[in-house]
N, C-alpha and C positions, 0 to 999 in steps of 0.2 A: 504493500500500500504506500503512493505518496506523502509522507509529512505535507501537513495543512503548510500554507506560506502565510509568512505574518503580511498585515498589508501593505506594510514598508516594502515588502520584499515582493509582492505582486506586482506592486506601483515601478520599482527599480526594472521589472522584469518587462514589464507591458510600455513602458519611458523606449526599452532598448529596440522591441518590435518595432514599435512605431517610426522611430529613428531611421533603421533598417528599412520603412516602407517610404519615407521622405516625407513623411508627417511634418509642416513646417514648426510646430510648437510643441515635441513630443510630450515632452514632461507635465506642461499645464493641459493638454487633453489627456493625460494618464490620469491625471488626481481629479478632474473634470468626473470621467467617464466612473473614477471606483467610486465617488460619493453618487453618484447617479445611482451603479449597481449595489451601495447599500442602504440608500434612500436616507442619505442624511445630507445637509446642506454640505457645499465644497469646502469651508470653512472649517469643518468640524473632522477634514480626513485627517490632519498630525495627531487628535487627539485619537482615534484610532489603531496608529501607523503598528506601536507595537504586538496588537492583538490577529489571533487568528484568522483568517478569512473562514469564516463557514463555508459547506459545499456549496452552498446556494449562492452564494453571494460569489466567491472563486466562477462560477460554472457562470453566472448571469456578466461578471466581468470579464471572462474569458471570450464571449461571445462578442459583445460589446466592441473592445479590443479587435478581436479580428475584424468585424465590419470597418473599424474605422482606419485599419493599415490598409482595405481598399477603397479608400477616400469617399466614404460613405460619412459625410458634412459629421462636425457634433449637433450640432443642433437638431439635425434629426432626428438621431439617436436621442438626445431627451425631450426630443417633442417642440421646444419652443427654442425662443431666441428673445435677449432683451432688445428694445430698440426706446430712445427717451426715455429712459427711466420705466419702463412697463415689460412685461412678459406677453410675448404672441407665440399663442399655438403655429408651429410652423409643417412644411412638411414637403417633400418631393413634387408635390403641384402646385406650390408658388416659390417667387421668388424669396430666397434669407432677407431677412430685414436686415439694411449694412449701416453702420454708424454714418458715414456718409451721406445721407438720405437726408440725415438729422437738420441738414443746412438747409433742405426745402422747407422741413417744419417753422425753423426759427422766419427762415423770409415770411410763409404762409401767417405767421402769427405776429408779423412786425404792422400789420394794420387788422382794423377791425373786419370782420366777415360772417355775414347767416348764413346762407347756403352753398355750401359747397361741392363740387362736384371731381369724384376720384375718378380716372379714365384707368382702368386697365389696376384696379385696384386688390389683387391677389390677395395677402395675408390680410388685407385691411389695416395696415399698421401705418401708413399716411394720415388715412379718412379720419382711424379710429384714435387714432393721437389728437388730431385737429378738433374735434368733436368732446374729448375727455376734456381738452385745456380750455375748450370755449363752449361753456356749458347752455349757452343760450343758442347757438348754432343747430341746423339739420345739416343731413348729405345724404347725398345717392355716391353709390359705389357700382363701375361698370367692369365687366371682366368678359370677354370670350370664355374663356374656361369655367366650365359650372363646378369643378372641384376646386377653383379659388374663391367662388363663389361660397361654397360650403363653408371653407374656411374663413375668410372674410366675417360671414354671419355668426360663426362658434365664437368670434374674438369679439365680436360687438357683444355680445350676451354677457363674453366674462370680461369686459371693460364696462359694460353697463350701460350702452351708448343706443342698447338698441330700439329703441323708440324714437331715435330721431335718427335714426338711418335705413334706406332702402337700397339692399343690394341685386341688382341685375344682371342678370346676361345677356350681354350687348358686344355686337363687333366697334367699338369706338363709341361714334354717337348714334350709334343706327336707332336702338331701342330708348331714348332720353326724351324726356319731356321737360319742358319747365326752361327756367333760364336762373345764372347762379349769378354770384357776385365773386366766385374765387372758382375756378379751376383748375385743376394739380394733377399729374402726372409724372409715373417714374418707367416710361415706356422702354420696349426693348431697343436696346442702342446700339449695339456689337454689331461691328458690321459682318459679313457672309466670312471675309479674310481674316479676323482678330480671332474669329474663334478657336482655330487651331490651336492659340497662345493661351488660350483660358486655363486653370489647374482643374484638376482633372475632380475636383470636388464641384467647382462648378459646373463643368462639360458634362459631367456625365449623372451627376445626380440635383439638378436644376432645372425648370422645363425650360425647353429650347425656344419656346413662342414667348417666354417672360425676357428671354435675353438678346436675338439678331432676329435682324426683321426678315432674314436672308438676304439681303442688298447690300445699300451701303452705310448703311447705320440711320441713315435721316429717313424710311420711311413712314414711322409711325409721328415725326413731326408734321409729314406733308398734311396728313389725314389729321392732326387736330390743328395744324394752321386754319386748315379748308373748311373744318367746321364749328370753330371757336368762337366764331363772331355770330354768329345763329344761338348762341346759346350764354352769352358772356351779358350780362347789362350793362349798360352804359357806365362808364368809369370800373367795371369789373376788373379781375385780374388775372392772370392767365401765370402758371406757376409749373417750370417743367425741370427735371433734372435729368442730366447729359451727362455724355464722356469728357475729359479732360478738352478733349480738340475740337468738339462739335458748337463753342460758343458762339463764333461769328455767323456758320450757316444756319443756325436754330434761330437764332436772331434775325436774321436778313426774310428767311421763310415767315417771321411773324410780319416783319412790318410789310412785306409784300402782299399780307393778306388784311393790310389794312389798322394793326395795332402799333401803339405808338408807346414812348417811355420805355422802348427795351433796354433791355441793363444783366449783366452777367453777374452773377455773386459765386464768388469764392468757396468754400468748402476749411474743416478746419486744416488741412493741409495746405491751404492756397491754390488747388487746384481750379479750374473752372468747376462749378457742379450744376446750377442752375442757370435758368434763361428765364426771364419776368418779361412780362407785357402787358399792354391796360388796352380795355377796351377803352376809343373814344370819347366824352360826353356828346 
């Protein structure tokens, strides 16, 4: 029979796999995944570290571990992901919620706004952020995929939101009624070419329609330039986030459809991330 491993010695063990698969953070998804497999917050694995592993918990970490040396995301392995300060149910049919994102939130909340409108709103973790922080707001959330859909709705229920949100299944604006005062999106950007380059957590366990439009990264812009002003009110605000490079032509695409005050904001990297534009008065 194998001697039981103390969890010190699971963790050291399962730190080396990972290493060995190119795991870019071994060590913090090792001690991520054993408090996962023994249902205690990650916090609390040193106080642990010198005790047993039980089978159950050895056997449920062991599995764990292997999925994730084949770059099967952490987040999915525990179900959710934080984004602003909150936990969302995540899951292989939408997009990870990425810190990054965070800089659309802060622009989206740098003026006031009632009704909001998510395009292509997967986990819900835009809509559902915007909505938590601005308690007197509704939104519609639109998604092609009915399984971001599902998801989308489980996250509104456990953020509490969901009486003032209606999620859809819509190709863009095909299905929308109504007209907002902010509209946001975190469309798929990657162009047909960049994909290749993606890590292979994203390639391969990401949906493919949440990330390259198959072209050349600006198609999902064309289609909400073309129908932003149909649905934007007057002085509304149009809220989108982009690839590092895609600021100028995201920009040039709004105001050729007629929006004015575009403005690129930064990211906390200083990246480009977002593209802003207002409807008219």
């Amino acid at each position: 029979m194998i001697a039981a491993l103390t969890a010190a010695q699971a963790m050291v063990a399962a730190t080396a796999r990972l290493r060995a698969a190119g795991v870019a953070d071994p060590a913090r998804d090792a001690r991520v995944l054993l408090a996962h497999a023994a249902r205690i917050e990650a916090s609390r694995v040193t106080l642990i570290a010198p005790e047993e592993l039980s089978p159950e918990i050895a056997e449920r970490y062991d599995q764990l571990i292997s999925l994730r040396a084949v770059r099967v995301p952490v987040s999915h392995l525990l179900g959710e992901r934080e984004f602003y300060g909150r936990r969302f149910r995540v899951s292989r049919d939408v997009l990870d919620p990425r810190p990054e994102t965070e800089a659309l939130i802060e622009a989206a909340l740098s003026e006031p706004f009632d009704h909001v409108l998510d395009l292509g709103v997967g986990s819900g973790c835009i809509l559902i952020t915007l909505l938590a922080e601005r308690a007197s707001a509704s939104g519609v959330g639109a998604d092609l995929s009915e399984a971001a859909c599902l998801q989308a709705s489980a996250n509104a229920v456990q953020h509490q939101v969901q009486g003032r949100v209606e999620i859809l299944q819509s190709d863009w604006f095909q299905n929308i009624d109504g007209q907002f005062d902010l509209i946001v999106s975190n469309p798929p950007y990657i162009s047909l070419q960049e994909m290749a380059d993606l890590s292979p957590e994203v390639r391969m366990h990401e949906p493919r329609m949440a990330l390259t439009d198959e072209g050349d990264g600006l198609g999902a812009y064309r289609r909400i330039a073309a129908g932003a002003p149909d649905f934007l009110l007057p002085g509304g605000r149009l809220l989108v986030e982009i690839g590092p490079t895609q600021g100028q032509n995201v920009a040039a695409l709004f105001e050729s459809a007629g929006m004015t005050a575009t403005r690129i904001v930064p990211d906390l990297d200083g990246r480009d991330r977002v593209v802003f534009a207002k409807m008219p008065h």
